[in-house]
C-alpha positions in Angstrom: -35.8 -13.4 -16.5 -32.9 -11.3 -17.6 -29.4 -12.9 -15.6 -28.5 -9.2 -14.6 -31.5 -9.7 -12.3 -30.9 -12.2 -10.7 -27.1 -11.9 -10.0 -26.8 -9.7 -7.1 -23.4 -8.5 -5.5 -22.4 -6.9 -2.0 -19.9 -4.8 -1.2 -18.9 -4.0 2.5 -16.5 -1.2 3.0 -15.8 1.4 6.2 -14.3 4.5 6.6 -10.9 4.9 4.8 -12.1 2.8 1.7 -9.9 2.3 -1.3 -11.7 4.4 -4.0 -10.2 2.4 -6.9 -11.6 -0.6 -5.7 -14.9 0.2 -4.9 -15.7 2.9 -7.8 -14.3 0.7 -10.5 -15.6 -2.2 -10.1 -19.0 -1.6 -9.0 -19.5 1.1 -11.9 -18.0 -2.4 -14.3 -20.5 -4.8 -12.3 -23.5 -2.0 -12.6 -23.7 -2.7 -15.9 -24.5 -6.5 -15.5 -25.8 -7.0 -12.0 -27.2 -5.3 -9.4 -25.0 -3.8 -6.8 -25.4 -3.2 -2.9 -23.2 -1.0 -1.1 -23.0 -2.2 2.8 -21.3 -0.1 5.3 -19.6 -2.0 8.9 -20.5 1.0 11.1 -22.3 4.3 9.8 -23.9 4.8 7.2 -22.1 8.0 5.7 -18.6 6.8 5.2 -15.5 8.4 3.6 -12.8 7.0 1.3 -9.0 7.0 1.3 -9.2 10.1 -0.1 -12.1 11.8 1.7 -14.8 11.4 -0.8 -18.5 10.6 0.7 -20.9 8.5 0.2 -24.0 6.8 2.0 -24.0 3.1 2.3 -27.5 1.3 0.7 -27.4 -0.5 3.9 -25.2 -1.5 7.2 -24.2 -4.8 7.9 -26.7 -5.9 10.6 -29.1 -5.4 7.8 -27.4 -8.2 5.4 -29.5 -11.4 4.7 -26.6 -13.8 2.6 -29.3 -15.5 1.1 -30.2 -12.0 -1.0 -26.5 -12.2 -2.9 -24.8 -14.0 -5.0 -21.4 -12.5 -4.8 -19.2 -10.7 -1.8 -16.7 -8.1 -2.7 -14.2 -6.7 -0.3 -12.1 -3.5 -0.6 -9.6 -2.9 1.5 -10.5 -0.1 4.3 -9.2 0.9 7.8 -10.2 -1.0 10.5 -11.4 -4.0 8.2 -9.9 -7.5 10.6 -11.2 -5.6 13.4 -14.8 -6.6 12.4 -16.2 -9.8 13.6 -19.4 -9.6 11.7 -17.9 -9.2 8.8 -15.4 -12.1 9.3 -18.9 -14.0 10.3 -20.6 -12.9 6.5 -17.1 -13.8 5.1 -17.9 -17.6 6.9 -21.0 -17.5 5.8 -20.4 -16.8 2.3 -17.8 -19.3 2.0 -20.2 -22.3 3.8 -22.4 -21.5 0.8 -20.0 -21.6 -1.5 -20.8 -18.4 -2.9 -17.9 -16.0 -4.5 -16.1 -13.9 -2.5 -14.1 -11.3 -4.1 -11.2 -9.8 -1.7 -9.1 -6.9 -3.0 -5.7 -5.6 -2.2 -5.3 -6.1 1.9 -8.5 -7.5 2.2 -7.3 -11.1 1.4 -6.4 -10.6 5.8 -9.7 -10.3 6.3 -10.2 -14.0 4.3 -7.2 -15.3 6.4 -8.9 -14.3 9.6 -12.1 -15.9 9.0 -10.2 -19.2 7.6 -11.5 -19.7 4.6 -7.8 -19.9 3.0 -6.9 -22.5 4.7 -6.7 -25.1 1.4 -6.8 -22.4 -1.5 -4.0 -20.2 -2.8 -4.2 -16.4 -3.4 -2.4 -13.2 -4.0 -2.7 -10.1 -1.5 -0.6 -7.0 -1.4 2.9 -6.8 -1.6 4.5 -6.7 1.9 2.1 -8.8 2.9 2.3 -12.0 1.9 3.6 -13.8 5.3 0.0 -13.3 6.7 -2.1 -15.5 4.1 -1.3 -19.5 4.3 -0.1 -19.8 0.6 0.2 -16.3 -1.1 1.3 -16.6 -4.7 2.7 -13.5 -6.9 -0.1 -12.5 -9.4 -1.9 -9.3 -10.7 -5.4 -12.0 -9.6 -5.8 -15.4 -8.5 -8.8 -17.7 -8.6 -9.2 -20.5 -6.5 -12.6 -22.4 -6.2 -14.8 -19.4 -5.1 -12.3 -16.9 -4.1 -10.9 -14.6 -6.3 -8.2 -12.2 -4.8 -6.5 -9.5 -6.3 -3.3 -7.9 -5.4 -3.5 -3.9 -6.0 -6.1 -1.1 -6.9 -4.0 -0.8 -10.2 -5.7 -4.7 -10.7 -9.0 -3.3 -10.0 -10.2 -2.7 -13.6 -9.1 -6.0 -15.3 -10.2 -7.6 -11.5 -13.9 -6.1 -12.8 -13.5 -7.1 -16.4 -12.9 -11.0 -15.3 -15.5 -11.2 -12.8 -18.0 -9.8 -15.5 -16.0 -12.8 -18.2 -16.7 -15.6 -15.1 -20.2 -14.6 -14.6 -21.6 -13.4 -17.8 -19.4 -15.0 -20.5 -16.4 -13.2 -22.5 -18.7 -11.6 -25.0 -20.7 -9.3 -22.4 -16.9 -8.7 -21.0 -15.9 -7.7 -23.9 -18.6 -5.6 -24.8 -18.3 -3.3 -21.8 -14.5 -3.1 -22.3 -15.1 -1.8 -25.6 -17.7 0.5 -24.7 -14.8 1.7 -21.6 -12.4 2.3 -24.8 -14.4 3.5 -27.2 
């Protein structure tokens, strides 16, 4: 069985979504894996910047047990969410990799999984993970956090290197380039 198969990823957003982070790197994990779009509330939800789309599922529907990987962009609303901080939980007791972008890193705060690991989170907002550290991306056990959408792209390119080797990473940067 081909590996793209059987790696699966999930990302949960809401309304107010950062584009960058959702666009890029699920069009960079598309390639490799296959991707599931989860929604907290509706399932038609907007972006930062008002573009649409329609969630592949909502987040009562999630079974962890069906992915291998969680990805969080940031969005409005995101630490208001208690199921999500449960899935976060969850994720984490299974040590599966959980992928938290930009703000989101709060959301991994919240649900305590930082506790012992170290990770990097937007600027401004460093007081309000237990030990931030200044990097573009930071991987510790299996949490990767990543500090801006202008990380997003190289954020995509090394979870592609972790999961599927350098060579398939840099295949797909090459075919980005040209």
């Amino acid at each position: 069985m081909e590996f793209s198969k059987i790696m699966k990823a999930l990302f949960v957003v809401g309304d107010g979504f950062e584009d960058l982070e959702l666009f890029t790197t699920a069009a960079i994990l598309r390639k490799t894996m296959t991707v599931t779009i989860a929604s907290i509330s509706a399932t038609t939800i907007a972006s930062a910047s008002a573009v649409k789309i329609t969630a592949d599922k909502r987040l009562g529907e999630i079974a962890t047990s069906e992915y291998s990987l969680l990805l969080l962009p940031t969005f409005e609303g995101m630490e208001t969410s208690q199921k999500l901080v449960s899935l976060i939980q969850e994720f984490d007791k299974e040590n599966k990799i959980i992928i938290a972008m930009s703000r989101a890193p709060l959301l991994l705060a919240k649900a305590g999984v930082l506790e012992n690991k170290i990770a990097t989170i937007y600027p401004g907002f460093e007081s309000r993970i237990p030990r931030p550290r200044d990097a573009k991306i930071v991987i510790d056990k299996n949490i990767i956090t990543s500090r801006s959408p202008s990380d997003t792209q190289e954020l995509a390119l090394k979870l592609v290197e972790i999961l599927q080797g350098k060579a398939v990473a840099k295949k797909i940067w090459e075919k980005m380039t040209g």
